[in-house]
N, C-alpha and C positions, 0 to 999 in steps of 0.2 A: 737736424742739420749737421753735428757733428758725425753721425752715422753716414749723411752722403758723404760726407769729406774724407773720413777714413777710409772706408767699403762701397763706392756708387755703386760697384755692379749688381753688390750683395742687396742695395736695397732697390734694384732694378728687377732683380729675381723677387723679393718680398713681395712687390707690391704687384707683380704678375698672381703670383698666386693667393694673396690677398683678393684683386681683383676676382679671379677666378669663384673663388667663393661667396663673392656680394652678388657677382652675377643669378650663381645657381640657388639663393636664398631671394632674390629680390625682382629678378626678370620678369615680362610681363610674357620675354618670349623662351618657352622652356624649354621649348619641342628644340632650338636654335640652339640652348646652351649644352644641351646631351649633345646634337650632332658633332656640336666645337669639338666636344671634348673626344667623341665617337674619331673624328678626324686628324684630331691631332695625337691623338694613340694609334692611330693606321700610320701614318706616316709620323710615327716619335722619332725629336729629335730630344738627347738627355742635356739640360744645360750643366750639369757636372763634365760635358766633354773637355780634355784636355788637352793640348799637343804642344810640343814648341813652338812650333811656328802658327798655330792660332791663337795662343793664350788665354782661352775659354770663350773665345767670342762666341760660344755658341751661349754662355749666359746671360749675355745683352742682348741679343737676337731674337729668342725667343718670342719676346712679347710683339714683335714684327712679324714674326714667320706666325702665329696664329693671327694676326689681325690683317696682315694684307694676303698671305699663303691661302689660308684655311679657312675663315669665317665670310670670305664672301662669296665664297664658290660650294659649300653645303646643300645649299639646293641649285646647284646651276649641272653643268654637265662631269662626270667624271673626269674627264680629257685636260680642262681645264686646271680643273685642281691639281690632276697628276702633273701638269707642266708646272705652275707656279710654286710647289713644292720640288721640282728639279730643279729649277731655278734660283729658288731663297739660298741666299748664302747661312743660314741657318744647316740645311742639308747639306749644301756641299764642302762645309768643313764638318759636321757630325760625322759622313760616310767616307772622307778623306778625297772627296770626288774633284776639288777645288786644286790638288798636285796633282792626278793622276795624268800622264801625258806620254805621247810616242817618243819612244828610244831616241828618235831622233830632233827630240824639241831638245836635246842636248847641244845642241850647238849653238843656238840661235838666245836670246834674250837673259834673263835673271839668273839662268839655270847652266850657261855657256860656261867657256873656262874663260878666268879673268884675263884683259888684256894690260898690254904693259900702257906704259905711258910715253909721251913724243919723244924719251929716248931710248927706249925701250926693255928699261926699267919696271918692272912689275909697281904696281901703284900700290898694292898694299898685299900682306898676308892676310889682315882679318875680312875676314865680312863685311862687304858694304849693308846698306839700307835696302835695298833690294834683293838682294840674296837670298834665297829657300834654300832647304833641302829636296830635291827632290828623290822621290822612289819607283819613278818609271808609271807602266801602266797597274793603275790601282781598281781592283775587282770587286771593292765592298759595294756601292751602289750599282753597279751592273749586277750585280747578284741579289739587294737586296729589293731591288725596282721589280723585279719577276717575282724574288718569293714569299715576300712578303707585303708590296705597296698593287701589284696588279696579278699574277697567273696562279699565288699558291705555290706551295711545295711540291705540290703532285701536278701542276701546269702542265706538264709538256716538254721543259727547253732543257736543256745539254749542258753541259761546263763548257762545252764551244760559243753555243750561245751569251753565256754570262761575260768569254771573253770579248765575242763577238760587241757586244752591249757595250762593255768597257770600253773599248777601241772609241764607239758613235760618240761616247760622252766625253771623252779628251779633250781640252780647250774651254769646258763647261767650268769655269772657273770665278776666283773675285778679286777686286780689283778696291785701290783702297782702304785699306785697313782700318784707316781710322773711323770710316764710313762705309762700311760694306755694301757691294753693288754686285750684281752677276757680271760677268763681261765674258764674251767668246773670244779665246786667247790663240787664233792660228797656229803659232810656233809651236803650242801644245798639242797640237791636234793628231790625230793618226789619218792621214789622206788616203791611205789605200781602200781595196774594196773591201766590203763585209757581207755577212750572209747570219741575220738572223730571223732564227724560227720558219726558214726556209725565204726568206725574202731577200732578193740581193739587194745590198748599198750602194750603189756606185761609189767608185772614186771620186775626190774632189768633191766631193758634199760639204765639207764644211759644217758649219755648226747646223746646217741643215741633216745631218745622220741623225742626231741626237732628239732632232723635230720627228723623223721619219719612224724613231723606235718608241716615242712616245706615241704617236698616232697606233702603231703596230700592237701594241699591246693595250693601248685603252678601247680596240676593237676586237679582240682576241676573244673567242669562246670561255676559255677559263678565265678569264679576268670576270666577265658576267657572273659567273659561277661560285667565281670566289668572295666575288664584293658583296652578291647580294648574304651568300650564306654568312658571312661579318655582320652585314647589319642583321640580320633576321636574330644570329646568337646573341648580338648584344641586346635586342628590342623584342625579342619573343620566346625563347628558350635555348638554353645552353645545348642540346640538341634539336635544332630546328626540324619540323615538317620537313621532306624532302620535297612536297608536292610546291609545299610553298617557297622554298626555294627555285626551284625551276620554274613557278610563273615571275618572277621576282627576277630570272636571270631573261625570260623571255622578252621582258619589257624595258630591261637594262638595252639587249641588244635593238628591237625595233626603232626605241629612242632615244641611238645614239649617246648611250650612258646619262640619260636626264635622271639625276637623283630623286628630283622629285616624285617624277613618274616612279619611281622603282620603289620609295616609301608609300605612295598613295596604295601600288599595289600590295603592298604590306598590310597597309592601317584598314585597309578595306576585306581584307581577306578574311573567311570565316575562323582560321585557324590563328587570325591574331586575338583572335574575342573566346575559343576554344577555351574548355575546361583545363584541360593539360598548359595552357600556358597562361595559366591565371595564376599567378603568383610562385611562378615555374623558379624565378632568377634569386640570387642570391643579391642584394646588395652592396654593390663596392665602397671602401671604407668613404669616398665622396659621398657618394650617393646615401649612406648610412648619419652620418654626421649630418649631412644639410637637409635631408628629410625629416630629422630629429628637431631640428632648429625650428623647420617648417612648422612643423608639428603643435609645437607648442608657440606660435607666434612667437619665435626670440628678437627683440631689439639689439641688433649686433654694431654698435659705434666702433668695432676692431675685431678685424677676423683673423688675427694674427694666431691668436692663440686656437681658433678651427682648424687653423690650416696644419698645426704642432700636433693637433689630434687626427687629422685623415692622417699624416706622416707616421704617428707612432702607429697605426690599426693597417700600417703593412702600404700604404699608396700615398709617397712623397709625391706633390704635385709635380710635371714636368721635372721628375729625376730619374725615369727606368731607363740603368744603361743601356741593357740590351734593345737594338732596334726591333725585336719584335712590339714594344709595348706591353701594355698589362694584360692578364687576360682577357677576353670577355666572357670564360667560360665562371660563372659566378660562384661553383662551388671551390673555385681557386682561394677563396678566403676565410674557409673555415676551420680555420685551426685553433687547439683549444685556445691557445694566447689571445688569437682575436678577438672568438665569443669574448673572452674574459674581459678583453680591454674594451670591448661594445658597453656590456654591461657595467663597467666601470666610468666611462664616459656620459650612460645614460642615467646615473645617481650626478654626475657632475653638473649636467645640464640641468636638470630637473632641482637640484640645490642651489643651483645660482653660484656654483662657485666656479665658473670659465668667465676670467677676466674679458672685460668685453660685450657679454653676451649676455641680454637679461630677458630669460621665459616667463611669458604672462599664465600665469597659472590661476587668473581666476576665473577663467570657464570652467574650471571641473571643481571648482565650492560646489559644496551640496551632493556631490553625485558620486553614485557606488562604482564599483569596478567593469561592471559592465556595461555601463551609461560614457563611463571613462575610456576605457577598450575601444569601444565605440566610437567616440568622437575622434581619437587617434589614426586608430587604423581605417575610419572610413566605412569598415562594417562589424559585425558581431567577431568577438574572440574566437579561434578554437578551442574543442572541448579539453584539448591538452592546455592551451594556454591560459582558460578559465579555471582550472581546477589549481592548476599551479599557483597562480596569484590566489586564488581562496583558501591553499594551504598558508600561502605567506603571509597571510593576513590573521588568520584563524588565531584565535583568542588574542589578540593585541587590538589597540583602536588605532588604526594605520590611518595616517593623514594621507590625502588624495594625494599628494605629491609624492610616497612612497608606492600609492598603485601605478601613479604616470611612469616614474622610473621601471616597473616592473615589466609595463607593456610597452616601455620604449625598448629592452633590453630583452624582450622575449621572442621566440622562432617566428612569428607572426610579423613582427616589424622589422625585422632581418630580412621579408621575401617582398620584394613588390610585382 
């Protein structure tokens, strides 16, 4: 209670990413918890964002923009998702998209020059309560809507384009501060015509340009292209199949970006079940830590201190400034520090010393290292990973909870 009193927002961020890990440790729906997270790394917003004139709201926001943005539109159609994440006031102050406005919304509302008063006396020099800064028209979400939320880097579209985009989104703004809500702001708007990716705008569209560039590019060939090769890297190998790619982009387009569809043609595909991506991916420091948990049945009454360890092994939950998100390419995490701190986390676990978290370790009484191995990983060690743990054992009488740490921390449970 002291803590909300001093820090709300601080323990408004906690208990997101608290949440976030009871989820991925206790769901009964998993396939649902990867996609959240799969989604809200495609369209990251960082809640360390800061500005004057939003005051971080983007760190109260968060646990909204993933539960009304993101989590009900995973399996529903692409189109959709891309519009409710253009919309979340989460994104439109992360990408600065909530000021951006035509040269000429200068005249008119918050943004005007101040008027005097009935004698025509200026009413004040400072700042009212309504008052922004404005910066004109702002290009970060018109450029990052193409190169990174729908066409790719290598899409297709121009710097004219990206202006072009900027222009439709002007007006896409929030309203309320203390409650944030999207509102399309006219006086912001850019009324004139636009031309992208070869499509003209009319004039006079209104918050309808901004509908018109979202339809535009959630049917674009490289959007297909690009979303399926995203999921395929995070869900099948850090270089995907090309084959499987392109049925994946085929079925994206027939139906109308149904996600569903586009995973089923995934999960069905020979080359999801394939040698080559059987254990292809690196695990991200989430996925490393809660599969660890998993593993050994941990009773977790406080995932506070889980959430201390995915953050020090390199992946602060909902904190990558960069709007690309973290990787999905898996071998982004192998550096020696990491192994190191893996291995280090997986004596912590395995000893019972992470506050919070208490691993049932009496299914492996009785049982050797390869009965052990076993039961962890699901199937038989490798011959490297076997011989390793029987050197580290070799002339000592190692308690099973020293082989559990071994095979939690070895190359074999690093790969899923």
């Amino acid at each position: 209670m002291a803590q909300l009193r001093r820090t709300p927002r601080q323990v408004v961020s906690d208990d997101l990413k608290q949440a976030k890990v009871f989820r991925a440790m206790y769901s009964n729906r998993q396939l649902e918890e990867v996609l959240v997270d799969f989604w809200y790394n495609h369209f990251n917003v960082d809640i360390g964002k800061t500005t004057m004139q939003s005051q971080n709201l983007v760190h109260v926001l968060a646990s909204n923009y993933e539960r009304d943005a993101i989590r009900p539109h995973v399996f529903g159609h692409f189109k959709d998702l891309l519009l409710a994440t253009a919309r979340h006031p989460a994104m439109l102050y992360y990408l600065d998209n909530w000021e951006s406005m035509s040269p000429t919304g200068y005249n008119v509302g918050p943004f005007a020059p101040r008027r005097g008063n009935a004698n025509g006396q200026p009413n004040s020099l400072l700042p009212g309560p309504l008052d922004r800064i404005a910066h004109g028209l702002n290009e970060n979400y018109g450029r990052e809507i193409m190169e990174l939320h729908t066409l790719g880097v290598n899409g297709g579209y121009t710097q004219a384009d990206v202006i072009a985009v900027a222009r439709c989104f002007t007006g896409w703004t929030v309203t309320n501060p203390d409650n944030p809500e999207f509102v399309f702001a006219p006086f912001m708007h850019d009324w004139g015509e636009k031309t992208v990716l070869g499509h003209k705008i009319a004039a006079g569209s209104g918050e309808s340009d901004g509908l018109q560039v979202i339809d535009i590019l959630a049917h674009h060939p490289s959007t297909a292209k690009f979303i399926s090769r995203e999921l395929a890297q995070r869900l099948v190998a850090d270089e995907p199949p090309q084959s499987l790619v392109d049925r994946m982009a085929q079925t994206f387009t027939k139906t109308d970006g149904d996600l569903r569809a586009v995973l089923q043609t995934m999960f069905t595909s020979p080359e999801f079940f394939s040698e080559g991506a059987w254990q292809s991916k690196i695990k991200s420091p989430l996925e490393m830590v809660v599969s660890a948990a998993r593993a050994f049945n941990a009773d977790a009454n406080d995932t506070f201190t889980l959430v201390q360890k995915v953050s020090d092994l390199g992946e602060p939950l909902y904190g990558k400034l960069e709007p690309t998100g973290y990787s999905n390419n898996g071998e982004t995490w192998l550096s020696t520090a990491g192994v190191l701190g893996r291995m280090n986390f997986s004596a912590a676990l395995v000893l019972g010393s992470i506050p919070g978290v208490k691993p049932d370790l009496s299914s492996l009484a009785g049982k050797g290292a390869p009965e052990i191995g076993r039961q962890i990983l699901g199937h038989d060690m490798s011959t490297q990973t076997a011989a390793a743990i029987d050197q580290g054992v070799q002339n000592r009488n190692a308690e099973t909870s020293f082989i559990g740490s071994m095979v939690l921390g070895s190359p074999d449970f690093q790969r899923r």
